[in-house]
C-alpha positions in Angstrom: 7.1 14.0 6.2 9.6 12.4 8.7 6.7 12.9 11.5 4.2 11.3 9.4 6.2 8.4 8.2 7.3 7.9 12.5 3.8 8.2 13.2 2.9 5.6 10.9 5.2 3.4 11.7 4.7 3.7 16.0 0.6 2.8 15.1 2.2 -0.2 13.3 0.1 1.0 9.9 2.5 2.2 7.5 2.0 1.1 4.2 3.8 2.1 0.7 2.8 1.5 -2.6 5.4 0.2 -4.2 5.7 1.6 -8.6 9.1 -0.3 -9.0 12.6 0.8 -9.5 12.7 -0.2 -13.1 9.4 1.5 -13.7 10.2 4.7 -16.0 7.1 4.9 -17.7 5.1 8.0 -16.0 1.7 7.7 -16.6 2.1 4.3 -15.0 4.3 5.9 -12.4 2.0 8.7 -11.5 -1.3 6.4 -11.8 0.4 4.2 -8.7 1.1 7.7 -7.1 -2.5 9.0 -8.0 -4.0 5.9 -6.5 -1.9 5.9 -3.6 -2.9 9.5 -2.6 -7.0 8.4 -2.6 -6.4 5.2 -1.4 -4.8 6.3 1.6 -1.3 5.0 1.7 1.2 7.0 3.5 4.0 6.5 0.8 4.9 5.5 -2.7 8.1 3.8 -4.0 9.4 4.9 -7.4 12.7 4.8 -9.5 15.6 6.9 -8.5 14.8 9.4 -10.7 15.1 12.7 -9.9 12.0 13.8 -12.3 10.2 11.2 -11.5 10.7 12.1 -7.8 9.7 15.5 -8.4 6.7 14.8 -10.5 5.6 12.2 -7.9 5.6 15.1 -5.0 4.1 17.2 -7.3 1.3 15.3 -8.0 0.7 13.4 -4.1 2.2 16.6 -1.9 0.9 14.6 1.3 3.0 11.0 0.1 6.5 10.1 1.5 8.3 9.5 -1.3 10.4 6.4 -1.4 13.2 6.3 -4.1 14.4 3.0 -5.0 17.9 1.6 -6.7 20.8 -0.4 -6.5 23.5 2.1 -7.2 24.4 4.7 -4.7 25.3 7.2 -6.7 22.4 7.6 -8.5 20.3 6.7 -5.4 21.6 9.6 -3.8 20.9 12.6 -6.0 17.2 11.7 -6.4 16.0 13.9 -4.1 13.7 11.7 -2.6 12.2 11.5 1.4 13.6 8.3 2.1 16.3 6.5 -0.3 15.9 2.9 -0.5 19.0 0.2 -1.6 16.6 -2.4 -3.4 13.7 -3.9 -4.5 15.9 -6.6 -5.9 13.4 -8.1 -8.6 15.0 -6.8 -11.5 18.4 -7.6 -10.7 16.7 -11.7 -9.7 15.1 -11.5 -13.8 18.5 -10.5 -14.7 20.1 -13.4 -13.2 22.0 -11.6 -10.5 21.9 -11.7 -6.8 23.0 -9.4 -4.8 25.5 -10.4 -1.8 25.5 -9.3 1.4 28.9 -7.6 1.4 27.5 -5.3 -1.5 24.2 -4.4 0.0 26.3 -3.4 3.3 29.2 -1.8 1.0 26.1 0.0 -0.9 24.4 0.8 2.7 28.0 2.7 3.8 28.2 4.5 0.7 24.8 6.2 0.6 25.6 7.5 4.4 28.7 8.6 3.8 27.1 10.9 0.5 24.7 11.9 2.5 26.1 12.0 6.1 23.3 9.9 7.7 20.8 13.1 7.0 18.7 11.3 4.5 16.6 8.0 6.1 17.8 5.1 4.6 15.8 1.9 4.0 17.7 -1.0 3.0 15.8 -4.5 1.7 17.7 -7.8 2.8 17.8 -9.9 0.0 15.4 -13.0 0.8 17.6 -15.6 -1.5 20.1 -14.8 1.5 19.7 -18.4 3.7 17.8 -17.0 6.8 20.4 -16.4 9.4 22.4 -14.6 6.4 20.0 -12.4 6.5 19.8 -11.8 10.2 23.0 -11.2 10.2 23.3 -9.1 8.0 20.1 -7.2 9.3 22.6 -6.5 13.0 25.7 -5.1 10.4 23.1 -3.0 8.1 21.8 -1.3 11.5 25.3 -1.0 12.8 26.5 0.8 9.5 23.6 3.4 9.9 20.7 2.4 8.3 17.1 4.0 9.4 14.6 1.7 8.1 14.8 -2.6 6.9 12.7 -4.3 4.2 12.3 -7.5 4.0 11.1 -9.6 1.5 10.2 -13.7 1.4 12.2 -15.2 -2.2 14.6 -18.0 -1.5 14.2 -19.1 -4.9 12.8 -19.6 -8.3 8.8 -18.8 -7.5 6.4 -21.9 -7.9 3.6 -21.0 -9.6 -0.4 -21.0 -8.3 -1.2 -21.3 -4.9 1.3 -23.4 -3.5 3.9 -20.9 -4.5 1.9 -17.8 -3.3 1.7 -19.6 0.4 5.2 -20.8 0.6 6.4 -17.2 -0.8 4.0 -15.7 1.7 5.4 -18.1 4.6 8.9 -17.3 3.5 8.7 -13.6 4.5 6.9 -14.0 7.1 9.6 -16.0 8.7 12.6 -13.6 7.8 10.6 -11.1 9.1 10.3 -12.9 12.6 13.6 -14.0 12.8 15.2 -10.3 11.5 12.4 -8.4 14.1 14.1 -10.7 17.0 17.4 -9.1 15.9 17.4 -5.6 15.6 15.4 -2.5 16.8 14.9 -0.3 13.3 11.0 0.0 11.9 10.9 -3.4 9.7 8.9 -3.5 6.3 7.8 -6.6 4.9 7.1 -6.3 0.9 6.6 -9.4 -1.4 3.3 -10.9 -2.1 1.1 -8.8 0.5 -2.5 -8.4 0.2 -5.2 -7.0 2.6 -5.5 -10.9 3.4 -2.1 -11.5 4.2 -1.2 -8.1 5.3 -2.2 -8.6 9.1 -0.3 -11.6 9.6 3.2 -9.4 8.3 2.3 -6.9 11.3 2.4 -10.0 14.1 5.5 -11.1 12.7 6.9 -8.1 13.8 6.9 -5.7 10.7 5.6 -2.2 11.2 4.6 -1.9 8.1 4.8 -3.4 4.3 4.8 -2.4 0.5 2.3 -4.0 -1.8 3.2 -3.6 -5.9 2.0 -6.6 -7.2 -1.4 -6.6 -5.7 -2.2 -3.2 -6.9 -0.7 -3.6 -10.6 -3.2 -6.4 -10.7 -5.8 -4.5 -10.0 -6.2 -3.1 -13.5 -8.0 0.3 -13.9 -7.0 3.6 -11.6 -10.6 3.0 -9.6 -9.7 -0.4 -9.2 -6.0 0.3 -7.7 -7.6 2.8 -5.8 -9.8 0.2 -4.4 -7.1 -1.6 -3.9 -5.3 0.5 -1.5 -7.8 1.4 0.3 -8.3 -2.5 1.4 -4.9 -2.7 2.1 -5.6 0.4 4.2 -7.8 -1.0 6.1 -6.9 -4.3 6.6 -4.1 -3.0 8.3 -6.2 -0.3 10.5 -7.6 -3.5 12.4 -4.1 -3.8 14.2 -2.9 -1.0 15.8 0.3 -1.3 18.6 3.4 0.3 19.1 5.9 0.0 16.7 9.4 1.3 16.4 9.9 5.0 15.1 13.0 6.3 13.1 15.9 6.9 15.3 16.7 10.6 14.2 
């Protein structure tokens, strides 16, 4: 799996499909997980849950398996390919934001459980002003993680077009600024599309997670379909990107 997701992210094509961390529900888990496997996206991201994890595997043996939460703890006994600190939108509807001394203390604590031998993707939070967030992209690579995610909210969304752009803007920028700073693979997540999914790889992601744009999608053909666009669109750029470091 490890050689897969390196390979992936050296082409500059990864791409995960992202169920949510707050998503328990698994029929809608395992249709995200269905549709990722025929669509053709290298990974899916699910709860920390370790049936959910397993039942994910089970059903897409050829996915990485992303497992996402905010507590370490239960992060670390899910069993999953890659653990992931974040997505941070249910802890933004919940009114809380999370600081960048707790993502770095959670960081630390998931590789001292698991002794650096589990990859570790960690999502900079993008309410974090941008140089914040670049610096705390140099102390999250410094405290061992193996993968960054970023993502493009400052603040409350604006709805409609003008909010989808300046979201879409938003990450793009962190991305360019946090890709100047550090050398781990970089995954952009928040708002991408096959449209917008190009423009994430030239500001210097290797790769992003779409959740939105395939929840939107309705029907298990249509998120299918939806993969598979996001698929391609990224096939149309293809240089080298940065591999794990393990």
């Amino acid at each position: 799996m490890i050689n897969r997701l390196n390979d992936a992210l050296r082409s500059r094509t990864f791409f995960k499909a992202i169920s949510g961390l707050d998503v328990f529900d698994r029929e809608a888990v395992l249709k995200v997980v269905r549709s990722a496997a025929a669509g053709g996206a290298h990974a899916v991201d699910v709860a920390a849950d370790p049936e959910i994890v397993a039942q994910a595997r089970q059903t897409a043996p050829g996915l990485i398996v992303f497992a996402s939460a905010t507590d370490p703890r239960i992060l670390v006994k899910s069993g999953a390919d890659v653990l992931e600190l974040g997505n941070y939108d249910a802890m933004y509807r919940a009114g809380l934001e999370p600081t960048a001394e707790q993502v770095l203390d959670w960081t630390r604590a998931v590789v001292a459980a698991t002794g650096g031998k589990v990859p570790l993707c960690v999502t900079i939070p993008g309410r974090l002003v941008r140089s914040a967030q670049v610096d705390l992209a140099c102390r999250l690579q410094a405290a061992g993680a193996d993968l960054l995610q970023t993502e493009g909210i400052l603040g409350p969304r604006t709805p409609g077009v003008a909010g989808a752009i300046t979201h879409l803007l938003e990450a793009l920028a962190n991305t360019a600024s946090v890709r100047e700073a550090v050398a781990l693979p970089l995954i952009l997540a928040g708002g991408v599309d096959p449209q917008n999914a190009p423009h994430a790889i030239a500001a210097g992601a290797d790769g992003v997670g779409v959740g939105r744009f395939l929840k939107d999608a309705g029907t298990e053909s249509d998120m299918i379909e939806a993969v598979a666009q996001v698929r391609r669109s990224l096939a149309t750029l293809r240089e080298a990107g940065q591999p794990l470091k393990r």
